[in-house]
PAKEMAR-20107 format. One record per residue: residue in three letters; x, y, z of N, C-alpha, C in turn. Coordinates in steps of 0.05 Angstrom, whole numbers, plus 5000, padded with zeros to 4 digits. Example, Ala and Ser with C-alpha at 12.3 -4.5 7.8 and 13.67 -1.06 7.14 Angstrom:
BEGIN
ALA526448865156524649105156526449345156 SER525749555142527349795143525850015157 
This chain:
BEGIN
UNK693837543623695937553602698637533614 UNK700137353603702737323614704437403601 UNK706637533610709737583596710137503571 UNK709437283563710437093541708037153521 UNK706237233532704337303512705037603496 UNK705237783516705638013512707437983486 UNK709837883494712437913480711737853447 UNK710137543452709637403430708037623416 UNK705637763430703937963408704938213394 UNK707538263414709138563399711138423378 UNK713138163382714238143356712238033331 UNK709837933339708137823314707738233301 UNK707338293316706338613307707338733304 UNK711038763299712938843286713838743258 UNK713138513261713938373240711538393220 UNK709538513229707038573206707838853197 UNK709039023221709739303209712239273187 UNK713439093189715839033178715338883148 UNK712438743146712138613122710638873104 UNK709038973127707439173109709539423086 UNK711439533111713139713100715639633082 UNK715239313084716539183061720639293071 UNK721139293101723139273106725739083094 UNK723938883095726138623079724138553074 UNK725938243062723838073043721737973053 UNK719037803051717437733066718737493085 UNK719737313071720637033081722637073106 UNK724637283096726537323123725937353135 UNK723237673140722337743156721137543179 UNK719337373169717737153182719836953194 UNK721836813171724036743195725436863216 UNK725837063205727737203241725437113257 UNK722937243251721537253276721836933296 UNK721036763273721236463277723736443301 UNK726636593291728636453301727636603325 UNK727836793326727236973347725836873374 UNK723536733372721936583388724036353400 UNK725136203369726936043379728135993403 UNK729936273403732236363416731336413441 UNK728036513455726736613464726236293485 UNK726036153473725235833492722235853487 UNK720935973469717735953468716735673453 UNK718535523438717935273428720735223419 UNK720634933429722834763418724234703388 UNK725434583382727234603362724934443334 UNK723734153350722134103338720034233322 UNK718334413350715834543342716534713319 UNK718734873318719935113310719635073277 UNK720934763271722034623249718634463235 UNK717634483247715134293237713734423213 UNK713534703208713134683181714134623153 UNK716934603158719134453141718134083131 UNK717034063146715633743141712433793136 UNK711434003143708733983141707433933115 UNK705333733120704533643087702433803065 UNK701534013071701434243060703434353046 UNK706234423067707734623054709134533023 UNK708834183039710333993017709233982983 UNK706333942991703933942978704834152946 UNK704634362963705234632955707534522935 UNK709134512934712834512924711534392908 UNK710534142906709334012886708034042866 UNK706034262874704234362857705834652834 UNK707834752841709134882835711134812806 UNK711034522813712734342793711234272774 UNK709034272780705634132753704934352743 UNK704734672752704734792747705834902724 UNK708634862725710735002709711134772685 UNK709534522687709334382662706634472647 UNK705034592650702934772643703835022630 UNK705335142639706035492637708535422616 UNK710835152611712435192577710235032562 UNK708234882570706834762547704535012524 UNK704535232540702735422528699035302520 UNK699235122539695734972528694135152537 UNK694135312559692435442577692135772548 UNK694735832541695136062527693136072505 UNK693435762496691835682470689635722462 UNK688135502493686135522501683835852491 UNK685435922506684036232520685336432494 UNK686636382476687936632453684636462432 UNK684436232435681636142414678336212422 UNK678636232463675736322461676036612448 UNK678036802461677837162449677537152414 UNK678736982398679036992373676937212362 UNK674537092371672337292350669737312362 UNK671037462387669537712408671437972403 UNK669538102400669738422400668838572426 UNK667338522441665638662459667238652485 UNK666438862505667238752527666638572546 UNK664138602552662138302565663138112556 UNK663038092524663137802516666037712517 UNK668037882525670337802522671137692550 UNK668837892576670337782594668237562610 UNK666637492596664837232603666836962593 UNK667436982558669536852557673136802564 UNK672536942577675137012600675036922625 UNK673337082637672836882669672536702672 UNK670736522661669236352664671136082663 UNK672936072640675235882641676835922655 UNK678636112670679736222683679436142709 UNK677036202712677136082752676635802751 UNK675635732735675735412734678635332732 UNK680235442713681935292711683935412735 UNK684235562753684835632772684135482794 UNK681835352799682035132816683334882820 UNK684734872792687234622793689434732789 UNK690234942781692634982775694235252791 UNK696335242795697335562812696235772784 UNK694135982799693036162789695736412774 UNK698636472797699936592779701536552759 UNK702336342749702636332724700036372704 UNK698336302711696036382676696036612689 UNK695636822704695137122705698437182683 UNK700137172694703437202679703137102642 UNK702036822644702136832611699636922599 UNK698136942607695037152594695237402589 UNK696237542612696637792612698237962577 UNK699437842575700037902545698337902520 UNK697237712528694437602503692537782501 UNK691737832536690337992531690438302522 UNK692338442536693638672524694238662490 UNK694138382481695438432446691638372434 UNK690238222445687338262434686238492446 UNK686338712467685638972473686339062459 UNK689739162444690339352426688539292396 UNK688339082388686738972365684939112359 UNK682839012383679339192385678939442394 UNK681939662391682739892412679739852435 UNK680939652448680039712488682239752506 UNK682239962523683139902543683539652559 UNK686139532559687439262578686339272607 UNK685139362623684939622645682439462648 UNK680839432632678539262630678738962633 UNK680638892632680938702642682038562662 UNK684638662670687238532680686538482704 UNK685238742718683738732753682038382741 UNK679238412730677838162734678437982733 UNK680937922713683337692710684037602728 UNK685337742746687037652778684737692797 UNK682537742792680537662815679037372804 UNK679037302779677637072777678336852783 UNK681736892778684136712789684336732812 UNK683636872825683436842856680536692871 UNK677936822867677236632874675836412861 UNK676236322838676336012824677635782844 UNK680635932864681835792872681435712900 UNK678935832898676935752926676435432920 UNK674835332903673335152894675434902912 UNK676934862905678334602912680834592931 UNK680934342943683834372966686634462948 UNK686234392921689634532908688934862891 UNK687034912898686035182888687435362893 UNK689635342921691335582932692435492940 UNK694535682954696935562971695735473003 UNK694035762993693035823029691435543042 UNK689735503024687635193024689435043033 UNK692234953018693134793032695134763060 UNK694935093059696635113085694335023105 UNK692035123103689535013134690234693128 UNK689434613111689334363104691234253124 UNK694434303121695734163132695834223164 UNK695434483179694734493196692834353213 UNK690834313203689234073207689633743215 UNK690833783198692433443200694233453218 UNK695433673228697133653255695133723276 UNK693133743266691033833302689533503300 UNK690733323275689933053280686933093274 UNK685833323262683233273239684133153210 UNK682133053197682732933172683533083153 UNK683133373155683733613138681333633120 UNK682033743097679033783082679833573052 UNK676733513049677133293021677433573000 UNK677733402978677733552955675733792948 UNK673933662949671733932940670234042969 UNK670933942988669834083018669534413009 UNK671434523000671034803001669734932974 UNK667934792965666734822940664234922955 UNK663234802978661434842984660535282994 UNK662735282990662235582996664435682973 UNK666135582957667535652934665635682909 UNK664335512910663035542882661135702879 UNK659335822905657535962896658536282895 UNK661836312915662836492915663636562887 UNK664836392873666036352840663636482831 UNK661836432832659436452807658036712812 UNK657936792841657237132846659737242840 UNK661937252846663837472836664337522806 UNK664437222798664637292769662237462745 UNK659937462753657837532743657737882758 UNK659137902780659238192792660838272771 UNK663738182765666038262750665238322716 UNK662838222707662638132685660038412680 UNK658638432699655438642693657138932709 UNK659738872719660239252737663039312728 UNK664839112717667339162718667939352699 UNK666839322677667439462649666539832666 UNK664339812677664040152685665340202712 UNK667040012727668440202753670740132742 UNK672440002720675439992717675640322692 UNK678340382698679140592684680040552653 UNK680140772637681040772617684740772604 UNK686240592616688340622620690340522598 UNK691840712583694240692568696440432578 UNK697240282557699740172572702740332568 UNK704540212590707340432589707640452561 UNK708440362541709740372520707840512509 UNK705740552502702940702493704340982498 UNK704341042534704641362546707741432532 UNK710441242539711641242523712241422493 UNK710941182473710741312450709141662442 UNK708041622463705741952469708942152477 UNK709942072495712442312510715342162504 UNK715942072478718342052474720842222483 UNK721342432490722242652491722942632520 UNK721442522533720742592568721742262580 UNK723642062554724441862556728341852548 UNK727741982519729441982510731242172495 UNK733642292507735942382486737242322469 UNK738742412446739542322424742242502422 UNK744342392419747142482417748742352393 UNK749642632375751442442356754042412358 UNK755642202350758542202352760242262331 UNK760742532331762842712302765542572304 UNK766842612285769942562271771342772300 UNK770442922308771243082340772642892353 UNK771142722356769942572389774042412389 UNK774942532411777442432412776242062423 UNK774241942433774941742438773141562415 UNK773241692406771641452369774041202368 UNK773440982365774940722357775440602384 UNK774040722411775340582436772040422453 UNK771940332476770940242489768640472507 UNK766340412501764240602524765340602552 UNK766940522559768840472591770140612585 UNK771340612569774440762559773741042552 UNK770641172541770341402529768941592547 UNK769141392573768141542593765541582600 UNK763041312580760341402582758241172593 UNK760741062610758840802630758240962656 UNK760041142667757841172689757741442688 UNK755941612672754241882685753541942701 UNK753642102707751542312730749342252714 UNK747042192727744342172719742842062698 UNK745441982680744441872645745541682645 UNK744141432623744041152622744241022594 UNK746441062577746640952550745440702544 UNK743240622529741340422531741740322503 UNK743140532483742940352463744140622444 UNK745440462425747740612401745640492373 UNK744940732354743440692331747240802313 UNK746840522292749840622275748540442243 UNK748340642228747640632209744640512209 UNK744240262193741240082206741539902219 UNK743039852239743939652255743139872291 UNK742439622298742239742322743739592350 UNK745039692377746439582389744739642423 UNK743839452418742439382461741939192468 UNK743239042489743839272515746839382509 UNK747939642519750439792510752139672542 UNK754539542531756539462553758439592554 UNK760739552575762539702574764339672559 UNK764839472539766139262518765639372494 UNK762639562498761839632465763939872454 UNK764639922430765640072416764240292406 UNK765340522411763940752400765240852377 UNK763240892347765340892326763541212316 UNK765441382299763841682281761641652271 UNK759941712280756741712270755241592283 UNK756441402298753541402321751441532333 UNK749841422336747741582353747141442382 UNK747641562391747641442425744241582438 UNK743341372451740141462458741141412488 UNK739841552504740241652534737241672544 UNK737541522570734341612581736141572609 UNK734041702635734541742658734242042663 UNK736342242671735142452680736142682651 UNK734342702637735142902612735643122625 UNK735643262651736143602648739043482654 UNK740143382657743543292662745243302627 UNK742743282612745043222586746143472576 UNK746843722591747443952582750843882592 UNK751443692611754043702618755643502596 UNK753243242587754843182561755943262541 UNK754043552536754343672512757143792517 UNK758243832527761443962539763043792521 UNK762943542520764543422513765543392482 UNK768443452471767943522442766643202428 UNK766143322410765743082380762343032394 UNK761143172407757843022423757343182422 UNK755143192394752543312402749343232400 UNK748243422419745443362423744143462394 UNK742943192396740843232362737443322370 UNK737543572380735343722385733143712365 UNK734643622340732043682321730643322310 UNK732743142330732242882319728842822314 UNK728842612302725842512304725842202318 UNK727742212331727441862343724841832352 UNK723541622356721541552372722141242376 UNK719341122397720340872405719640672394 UNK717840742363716840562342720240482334 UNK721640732319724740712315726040572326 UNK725640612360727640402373726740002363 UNK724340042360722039692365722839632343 UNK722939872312723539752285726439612288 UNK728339732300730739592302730439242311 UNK733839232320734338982331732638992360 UNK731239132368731439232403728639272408 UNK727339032405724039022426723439202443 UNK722239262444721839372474718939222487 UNK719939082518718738942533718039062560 UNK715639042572714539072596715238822609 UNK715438912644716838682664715638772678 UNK714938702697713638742726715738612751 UNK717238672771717738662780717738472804 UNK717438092812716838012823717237962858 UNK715737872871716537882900718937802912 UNK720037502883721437352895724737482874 UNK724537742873726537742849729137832866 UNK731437762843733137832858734438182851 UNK732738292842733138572830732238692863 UNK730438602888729238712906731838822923 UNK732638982925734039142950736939262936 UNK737439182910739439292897738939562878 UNK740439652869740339932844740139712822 UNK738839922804739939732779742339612760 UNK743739802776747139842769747639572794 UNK747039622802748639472826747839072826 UNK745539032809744338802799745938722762 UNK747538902762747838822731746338772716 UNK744239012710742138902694742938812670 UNK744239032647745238882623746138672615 UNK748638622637748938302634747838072637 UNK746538112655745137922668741637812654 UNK740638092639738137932628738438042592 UNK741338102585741238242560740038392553 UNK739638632569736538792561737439102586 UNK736939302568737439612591734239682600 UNK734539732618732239942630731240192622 UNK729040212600728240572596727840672614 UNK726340602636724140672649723440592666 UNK721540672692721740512709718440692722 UNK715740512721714240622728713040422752 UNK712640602782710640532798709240812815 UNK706140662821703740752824702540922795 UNK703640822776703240932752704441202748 UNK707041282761708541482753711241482750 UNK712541542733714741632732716841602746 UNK719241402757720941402783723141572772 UNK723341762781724942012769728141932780 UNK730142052770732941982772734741822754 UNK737041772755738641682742737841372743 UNK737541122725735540912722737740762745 UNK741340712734741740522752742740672778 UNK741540902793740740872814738640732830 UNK737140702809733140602815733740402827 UNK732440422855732040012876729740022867 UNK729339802849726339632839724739582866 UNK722039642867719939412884718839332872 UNK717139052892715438922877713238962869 UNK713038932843709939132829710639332808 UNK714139442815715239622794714839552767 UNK713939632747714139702718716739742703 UNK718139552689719239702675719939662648 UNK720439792640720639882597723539832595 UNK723339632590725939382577726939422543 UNK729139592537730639582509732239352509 UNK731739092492732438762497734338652479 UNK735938582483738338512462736538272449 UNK737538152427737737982419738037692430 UNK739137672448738637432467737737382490 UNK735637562495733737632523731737482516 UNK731337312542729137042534727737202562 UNK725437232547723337312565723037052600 UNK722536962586721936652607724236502624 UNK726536642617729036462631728736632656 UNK727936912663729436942699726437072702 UNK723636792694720236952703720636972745 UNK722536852746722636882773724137142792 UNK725137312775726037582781723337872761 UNK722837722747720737952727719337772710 UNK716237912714714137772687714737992667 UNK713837822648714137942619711137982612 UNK710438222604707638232603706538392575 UNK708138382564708138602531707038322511 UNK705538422498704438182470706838132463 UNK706038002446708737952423707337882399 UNK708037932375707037962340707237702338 UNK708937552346708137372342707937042356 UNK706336842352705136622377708036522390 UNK707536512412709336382430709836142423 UNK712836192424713535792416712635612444 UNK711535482445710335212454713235082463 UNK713634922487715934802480714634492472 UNK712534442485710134092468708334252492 UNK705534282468702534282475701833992490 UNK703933802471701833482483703333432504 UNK705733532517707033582539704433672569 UNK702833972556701433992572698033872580 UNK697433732553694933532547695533252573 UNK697933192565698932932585699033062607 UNK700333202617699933362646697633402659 UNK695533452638692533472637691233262646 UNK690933062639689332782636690632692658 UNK693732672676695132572688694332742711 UNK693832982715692733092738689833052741 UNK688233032723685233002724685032712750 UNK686632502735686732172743686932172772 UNK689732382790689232382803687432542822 UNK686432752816684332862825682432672837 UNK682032482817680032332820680432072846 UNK682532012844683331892865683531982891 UNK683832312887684232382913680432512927 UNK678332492905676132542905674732432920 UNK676232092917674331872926676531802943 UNK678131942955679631912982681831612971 UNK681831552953684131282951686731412957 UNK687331632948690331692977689631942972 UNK691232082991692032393000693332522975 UNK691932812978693333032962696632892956 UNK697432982981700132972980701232762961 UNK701032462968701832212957700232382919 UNK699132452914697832492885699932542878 UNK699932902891703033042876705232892871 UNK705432742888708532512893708132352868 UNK706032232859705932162835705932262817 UNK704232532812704632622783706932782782 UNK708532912792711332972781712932732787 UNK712632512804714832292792714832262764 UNK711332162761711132072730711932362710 UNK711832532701713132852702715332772695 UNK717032702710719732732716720632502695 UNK719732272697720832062683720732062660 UNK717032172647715732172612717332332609 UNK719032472625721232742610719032972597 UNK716232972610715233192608716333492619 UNK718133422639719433642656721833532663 UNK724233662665726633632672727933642697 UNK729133512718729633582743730433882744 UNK732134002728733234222726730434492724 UNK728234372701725334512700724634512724 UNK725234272741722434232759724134382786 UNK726634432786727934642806727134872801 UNK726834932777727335182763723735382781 UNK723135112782719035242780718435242808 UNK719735162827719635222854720435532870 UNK718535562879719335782887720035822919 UNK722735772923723735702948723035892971 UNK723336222961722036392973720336362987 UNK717536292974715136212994715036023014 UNK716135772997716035583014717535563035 UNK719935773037720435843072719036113084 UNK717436213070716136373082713136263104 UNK712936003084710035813091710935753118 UNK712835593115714535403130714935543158 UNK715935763154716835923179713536033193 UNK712336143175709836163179708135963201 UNK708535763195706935523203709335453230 UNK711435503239713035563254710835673281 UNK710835963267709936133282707336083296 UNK705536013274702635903281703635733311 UNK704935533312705335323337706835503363 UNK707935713363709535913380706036153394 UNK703836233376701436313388699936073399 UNK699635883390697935543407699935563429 UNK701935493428703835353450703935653476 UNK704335773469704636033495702036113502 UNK699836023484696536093505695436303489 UNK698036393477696936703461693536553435 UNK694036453435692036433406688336443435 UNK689836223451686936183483686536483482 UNK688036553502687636903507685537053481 UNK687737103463685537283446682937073437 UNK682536893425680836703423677836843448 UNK679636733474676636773490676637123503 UNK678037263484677037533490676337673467 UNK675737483441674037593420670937473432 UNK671337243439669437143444666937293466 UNK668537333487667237573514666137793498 UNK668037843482666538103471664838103461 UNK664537973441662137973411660437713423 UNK659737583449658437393447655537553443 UNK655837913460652237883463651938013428 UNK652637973412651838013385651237763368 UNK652737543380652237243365653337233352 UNK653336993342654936763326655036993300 UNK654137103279654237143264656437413260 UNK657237583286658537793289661737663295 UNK661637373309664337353318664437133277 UNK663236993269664636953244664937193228 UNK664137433224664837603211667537743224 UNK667937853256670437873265672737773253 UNK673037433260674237253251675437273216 UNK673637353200673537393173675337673168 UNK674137833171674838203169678338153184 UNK678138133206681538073213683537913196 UNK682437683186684237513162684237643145 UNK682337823131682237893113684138183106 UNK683538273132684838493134688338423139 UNK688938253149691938123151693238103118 UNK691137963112692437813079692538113068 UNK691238413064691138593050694038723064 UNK694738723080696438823093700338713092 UNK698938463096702338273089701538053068 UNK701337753077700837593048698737393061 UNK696837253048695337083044696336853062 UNK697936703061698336513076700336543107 UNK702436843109701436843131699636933146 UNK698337053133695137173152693236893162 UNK693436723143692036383149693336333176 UNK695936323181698036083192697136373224 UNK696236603219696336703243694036673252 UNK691436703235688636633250688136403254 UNK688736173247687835943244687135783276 UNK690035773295689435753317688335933333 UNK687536223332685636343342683136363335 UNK682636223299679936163293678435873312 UNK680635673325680235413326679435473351 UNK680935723370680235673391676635863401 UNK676635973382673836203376671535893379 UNK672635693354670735553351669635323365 UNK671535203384670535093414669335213429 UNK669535473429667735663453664835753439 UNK665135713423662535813411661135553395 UNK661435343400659935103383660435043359 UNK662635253343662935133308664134883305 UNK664234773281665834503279668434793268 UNK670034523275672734663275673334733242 UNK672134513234672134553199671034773183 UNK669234863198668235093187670035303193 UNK670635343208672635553219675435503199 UNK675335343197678035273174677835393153 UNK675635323133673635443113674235713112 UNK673235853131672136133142675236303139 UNK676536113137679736303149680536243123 UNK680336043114681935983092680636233062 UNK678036163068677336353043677336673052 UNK677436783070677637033081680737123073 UNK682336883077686336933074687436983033 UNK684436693029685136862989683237152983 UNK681437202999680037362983680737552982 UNK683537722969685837962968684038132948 UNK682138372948680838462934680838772934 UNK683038862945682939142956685939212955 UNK687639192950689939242951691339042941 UNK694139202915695839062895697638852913 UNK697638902936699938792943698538532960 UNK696538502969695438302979696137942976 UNK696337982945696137832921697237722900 UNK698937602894702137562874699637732846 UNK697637622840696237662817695837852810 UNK694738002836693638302840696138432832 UNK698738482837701338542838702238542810 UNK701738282799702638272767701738482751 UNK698538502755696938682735697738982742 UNK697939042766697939202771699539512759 UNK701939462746703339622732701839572702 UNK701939452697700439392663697839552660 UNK696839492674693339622673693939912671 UNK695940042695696340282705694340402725 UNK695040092740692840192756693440312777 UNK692240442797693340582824690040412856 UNK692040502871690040322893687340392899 UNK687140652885684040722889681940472869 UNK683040422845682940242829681539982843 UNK683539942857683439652871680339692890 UNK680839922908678039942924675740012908 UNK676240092888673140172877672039932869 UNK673039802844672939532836673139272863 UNK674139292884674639072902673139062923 UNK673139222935670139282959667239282959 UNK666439242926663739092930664238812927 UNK665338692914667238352921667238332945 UNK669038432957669338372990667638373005 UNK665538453001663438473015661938273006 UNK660538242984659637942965660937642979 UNK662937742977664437432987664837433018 UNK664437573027664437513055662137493068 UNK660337623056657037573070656137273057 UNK656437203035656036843029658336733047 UNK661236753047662336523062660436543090 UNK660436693109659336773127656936603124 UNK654836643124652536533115652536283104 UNK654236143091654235923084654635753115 UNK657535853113658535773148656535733160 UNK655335933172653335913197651135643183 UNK650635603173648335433155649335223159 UNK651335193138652034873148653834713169 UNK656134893194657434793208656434863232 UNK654335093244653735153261650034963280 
């Protein structure tokens, strides 16, 4: 082992401590490292830069844009709100649930339909009173591995993919990974479908626990003919920034006023509602013309009857709420809408709200003005609360054409007449032009985040090949586990990706095994393809932990679920899907 190895294995292994503990963002994190190497002379400017061109990463961006002509057309929503129509049961709900689901997850990015389902389902659970809880886990596992089945099934698929094509293999055709995707699809889903309903919990959603502890949300203050600052500005009256309390919204007569700015006017008879830290509202009460309405009966039906929804958000990876207060992000202004609440690991984040730094996965109970468009900032928070009533569509035949226009090229790319890549290049040109999607849409649906996370990622991958590091460990997994055989070093190989992706994310756990799977698989006789396979489906199969997973992550506050959750329900999966990929592998590439 040489110097350069060493170095290379402690910053790869800081930068895992650093993704795990969620120091910074994922993408930075993986770039520093990137530059870091840079700076280091371990690969050139080129090598460094090569995932920025890689046709995977490209691939990806693409698919992100066809995507998001899917997710305003609402066809998928449609779809799936007509099979639930008239199922009552739970089996039968989630047979007709999965089943379309991972299929349609093998063409499409799986987190948007987890993001627009997730509501449907929670508004047909409250219907049939079931627990949502029952579902939401099997949801984001069906969408996960459905997206085994095909090369655009995941991101991760196409990150090997493109890897490949720089080791100057052909990469994988279309359905190559069906061969161990589909039978994986068809055992998990039938596991999820005969065990899920008795290992998932019985779980309330926030607004549910909510309406149960109104009290343990919200205070109620009236504003008397006293109050020396009646006729002036909430800035001006002194009640924008509290110690510990968060004016979310003014009830004045039957009109109701949220999100509350500093612009708003406080007039005699208001009722001002406060959430954040209630044992603090004893220093409000000091103040003349304010008092606490101890005997109020507000509740949060009261607040919903008003002008003022109240909406669930989940907190996303790529948001820009991540490392700020909520004060310090402008929430009111910025999404028209105050913060009740703020729940993660299914508890309570105690304190004054715009002190609260959001993470990703946080929960939170949204009081929504009147011009809060759920869908304008899905890239800082999903919206995951039903709604009374059907989602406006922006054109269904928007997403039918998208449909038939992606099928076409599928098919082209089936029978090899061109590359993934060149497809995508066509169907959002054509996209772009039918004015099915708007250049401004099709920015809008990229998620730049990843794709320098990929990018840098795949960076890194060429910095372990190029310094020997990937040889080294390669032929000292190999020394080790040879006298157990082939079937101990593809399970090795597996359990480590797998265990990477549970730990930081899915595609870089790919971009780090991949050249230590390639080099496992010269020493040991695999086709290199299998080993691609092997890594690729081991890097989606996130089955044990919320954070693994964008999907896993979404549900995760909604359900109320906590990580024991994840392992009870996910560790007989993980085991299912790894003993078939395994086994398939050895069968057909060995």
């Amino acid at each position: 082992m040489t110097a350069e190895m060493i170095i290379v294995i402690i910053a790869i292994l800081l930068m895992l401590v650093g993704l795990f503990f969620e120091i910074a963002r994922p993408d930075l994190l993986v770039f520093g490292t990137l530059f870091f190497f840079l700076m280091m002379g371990y690969v050139d400017t080129e090598q460094a830069l090569s995932g920025f061109s890689n046709e995977g990463m490209l691939t990806i961006a693409l698919l992100f844009i066809v995507a998001g002509v899917f997710e305003r057309s609402g066809l998928i929503e449609r779809l799936i709100g007509k099979f639930l129509a008239n199922t009552n049961s739970e089996r039968g709900a989630l047979m007709k649930l999965l089943l379309p689901i991972s299929g349609f997850s093998a063409f499409v990015n799986n987190t948007p339909i987890v993001v627009t389902l997730t509501p449907i389902i929670k508004k047909w659970a409250a219907e049939n009173n079931i627990s949502p809880s029952k579902f939401l886990i099997p949801l984001s596992y069906a969408s996960i591995i459905g997206g085994t089945i095909t090369l655009m099934g995941t991101s991760t698929n196409l990150v090997i993919h493109g890897l490949l094509l720089q080791e100057g293999d052909l990469g994988f055709t279309f359905f190559q990974l069906a061969w161990v995707g589909l039978p994986v699809t068809i055992i998990g889903v039938i596991y999820l479908i005969l065990f899920g309903p008795k290992i998932l919990p019985n779980n309330q959603s926030l607004i549910d626990k909510v309406k149960m502890n109104t009290k343990d949300y919200l205070s109620e203050m009236a504003v008397t003919y006293e109050f020396p600052s009646k006729g002036r500005t909430v800035e001006e009256a002194g009640l924008r920034n509290l110690k510990g309390l968060y004016l979310i919204e003014i009830l004045r007569e039957n009109k109701s006023i949220s999100p509350v700015t500093g612009e708003t006017m406080i007039l005699e008879g208001d009722r001002l509602l406060f959430t954040g830290m209630l044992s603090t509202i004893a220093d409000l009460q000091k103040r003349k013309g304010l008092t606490l309405d101890t005997g109020t009966d507000i509740s949060i039906d009261d607040v919903e009857q008003q002008e003022s929804p109240l909406v669930e958000a989940v907190v996303s990876h790529q948001s820009y709420l991540l490392g700020r207060t909520i004060k310090q992000s402008r929430f009111r202004e910025k999404y028209n809408a105050a913060v009740l609440a703020v729940h993660r690991n299914d508890e309570l984040v105690q304190g004054k709200i715009g002190d609260i730094v959001p993470k990703a996965g946080d929960l939170l109970l949204l009081v929504t003005g009147e011009n809060f468009d759920p869908h304008q900032d899905h890239r800082d928070f999903y919206t995951t609360s039903p709604v009374d009533e059907q989602k406006f569509y922006e054109s269904e035949n928007k997403g039918w054409f998208a449909l038939v226009l992606l099928l076409s090229m599928i098919a082209l790319v089936t029978f090899q007449v061109i590359s993934i890549f060149k497809a995508m290049v066509i169907t959002v040109g054509v996209l772009i032009v039918t004015k099915a999607i708007t250049p401004r849409q099709a920015k809008q649906s990229v998620q730049f985040q990843v794709l320098l996370l990929i990018a840098s990622a795949l960076g890194i991958g060429s910095v372990i090949k190029e310094t020997g590091t990937a040889e080294f460990l390669g032929n000292s997994l190999v020394n080790s586990l040879a006298p157990l055989g082939v079937i101990a070093i593809l399970g090795s190989i597996y359990m480590m990706t797998n265990i990477f992706t549970e730990l930081i994310t899915n595609n870089a756990a790919a971009v780090i095994m991949f050249p230590i799977g390639l080099e496992v698989a010269s020493s040991v006789g695999i086709e290199p393809i299998g080993m691609a396979v092997l890594v690729a489906i081991a890097a989606s199969a996130s089955f044990l932990s919320p954070i693994g997973y964008q999907t896993n992550l979404i549900v995760y506050g909604p359900g109320g679920y906590t990580f024991k959750d994840y392992l009870k329900s996910g560790f007989p999966l993980t085991l299912l899907v790894m003993i078939t990929t395994i086994m398939i592998v050895h069968i057909k590439y060995i």
